[in-house]
C-alpha positions, 0 to 999 in steps of 0.5 A: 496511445501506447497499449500499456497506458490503458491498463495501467491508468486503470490500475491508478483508479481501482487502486484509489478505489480501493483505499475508498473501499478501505476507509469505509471498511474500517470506518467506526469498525473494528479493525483486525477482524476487517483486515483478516476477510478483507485478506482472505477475500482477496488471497482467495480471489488470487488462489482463484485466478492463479489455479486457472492459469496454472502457475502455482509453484511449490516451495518445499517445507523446511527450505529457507525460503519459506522462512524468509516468504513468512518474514515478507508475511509478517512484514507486511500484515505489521504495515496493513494493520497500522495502515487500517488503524491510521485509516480509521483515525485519519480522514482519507484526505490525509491518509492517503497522501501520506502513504504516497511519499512511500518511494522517498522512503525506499529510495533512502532504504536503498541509500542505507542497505544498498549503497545506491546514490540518487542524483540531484533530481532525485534528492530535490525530488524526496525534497519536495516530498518531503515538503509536502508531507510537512504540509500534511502535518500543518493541516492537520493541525487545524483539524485537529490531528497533531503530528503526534496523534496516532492516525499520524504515527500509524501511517507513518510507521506503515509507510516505512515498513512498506518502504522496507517490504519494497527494498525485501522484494528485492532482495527476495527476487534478485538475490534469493532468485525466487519467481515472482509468481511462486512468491506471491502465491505463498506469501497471500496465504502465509499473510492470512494466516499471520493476520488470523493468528494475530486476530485469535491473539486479540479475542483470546487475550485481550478485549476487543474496544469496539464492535465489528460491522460486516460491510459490504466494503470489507471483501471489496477492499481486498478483492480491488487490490488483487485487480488493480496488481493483475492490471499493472502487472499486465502493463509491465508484461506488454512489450513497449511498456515504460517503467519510468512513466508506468510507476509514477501514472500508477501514484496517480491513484492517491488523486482518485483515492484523495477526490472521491474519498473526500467527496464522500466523506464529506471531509474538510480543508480539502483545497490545502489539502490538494495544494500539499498533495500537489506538491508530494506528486511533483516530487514522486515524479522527479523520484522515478521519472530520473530514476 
C-alpha cells in the first residue's frame, strides 16, 4: 500500500467527523456564537502547531496582500455561517452531500474566470453530479425540505461561495506568489476576527432568536478541521503521492459524515439517500480522477 493512502483515508474520516461534530454543534443552538469558538478553537490549535514548527511569516501591514488575505477572511467566514445555518436547518443526510458537489462548481468557476475546458469525461462528470443533486432535492421534498427552504438555499449559496474561495487560493497562490503557510497563518486569525466582529454586530444591534448551548462538539469541530488539513497535506507532501486519486479518496468523508451522522440523528429515507449520494461520488470521481 502506498504511504499516502493511510493519511489521507484518515483525512476522509475526521473530515466526516468533523461534519458530525458540526451538526451537533449547531443542532437547536444558536449559530454565530458557535461558529465564532468553533473558529477560534480551531485557529489556535493552528497558531499552536505552527509556533512549534517555526514556520510562521510575516506580511507586512499596509501591503496589498493582507487586503486581499482578508478578502479570503470574509469569503470564507460568509460560506461557513450559511454552511452552519443550512446544517441546522438540514438533517445531515442532505446536508453534507450537497456540499459535496462543490468541485462541479469550481470547475465551472474555472470555465468562467480562467478559460479552462473540461473534457468529455469531465462534463459527464459535473452531469452526474448534477443529477445527483436534483435527486437531493426530490427527496427533500418528501421530508419536507423544498428546493426553496432555506436549509437548501443556504448550503447552496456555501457551496458556491467555497467553489469560489477554491478558484481565490489559486489565484492568491499562483498569481500573487503568496507561500502557503504564510497565507494560512494570517488567514485563521483574520477569519476569527471577521466572525467576531460580525458576532458583536449581531448581539449589538440585533436581537438573537435563539439561546446558545455550550456543547462539547462546538471546540471539536474546529479542532478536526484543523487535523483532517495536517493529514491530507502531509499526504501531499510524501513523494509518491497521487493527486488524482488522493482528492476524490478525501470526498469519501461525506460517506462517514452521511453514516454516522445519519445513524445518530436518527434521520430518515436514508436508502434514497445513499443511492443520490451514490450517484453525486460517481460524478466527483469522473471530475478529478480525468482532471
Amino acid at each position: 500500500m502506498a504511504s499516502w493512502i493511510i493519511p489521507t483515508l484518515l483525512s476522509a474520516f475526521f473530515l466526516g467527523i468533523y461534519d458530525v461534530c458540526k451538526k451537533h454543534a449547531v443542532r437547536e443552538n444558536s449559530v454565530m456564537p458557535v461558529l465564532f469558538f468553533s473558529t477560534l478553537a480551531g485557529s489556535l490549535c493552528f497558531v499552536a502547531i505552527s509556533a512549534v514548527r517555526g514556520n510562521i511569516s510575516s506580511l507586512q501591514w499596509g501591503n496589498h496582500v493582507l487586503i486581499l488575505v482578508a478578502l479570503k477572511s470574509i469569503l470564507v467566514a460568509t460560506s461557513w455561517a450559511l454552511v452552519y445555518y443550512g446544517m441546522r436547518e438540514l438533517p445531515i443526510s442532505i446536508a453534507a452531500p450537497l456540499r459535496s458537489s462543490s468541485p462541479m462548481w469550481s470547475v465551472i468557476g474555472a470555465i468562467i474566470i480562467f478559460g479552462e475546458m473540461p473534457h468529455g469525461l469531465q462534463w459527464l462528470g459535473m452531469v452526474i453530479i448534477f443529477g445527483g443533486t436534483l435527486a437531493f432535492a426530490m427527496i427533500g421534498k418528501k421530508e419536507n425540505f423544498s428546493w426553496h427552504s432555506k436549509g437548501f438555499i443556504f448550503i447552496f449559496t456555501a457551496t458556491l461561495l467555497g467553489a469560489a474561495s477554491a478558484i481565490y487560493d489559486k489565484f492568491l497562490l499562483a498569481t500573487e506568489k503568496i507561500p502557503p503557510a504564510t497565507l494560512q497563518f494570517h488567514f485563521s486569525w483574520m477569519l476569527v476576527a471577521v466572525i467576531g466582529i460580525a458576532l458583536l454586530i449581531r448581539v449589538l444591534f440585533f436581537k438573537p432568536s435563539g439561546k446558545f448551548h455550550w456543547r462539547w462538539s462546538i471546540p471539536a469541530t474546529g479542532i478536526l478541521l484543523i487535523i483532517t488539513d495536517l493529514l491530507y497535506f502531509y499526504a501531499l507532501s510524501l513523494p509518491d503521492a497521487q493527486i488524482s486519486i488522493l482528492s476524490p479518496l478525501r470526498r469519501s468523508s461525506v460517506i462517514a459524515a452521511f453514516i454516522i451522522g445519519g445513524g445518530l440523528f436518527h434521520e430518515k429515507l436514508l436508502l434514497p439517500k445513499a443511492a443520490a449520494l451514490a450517484i453525486i461520488l460517481i460524478g466527483v470521481v469522473l471530475l478529478t480522477l480525468c482532471s
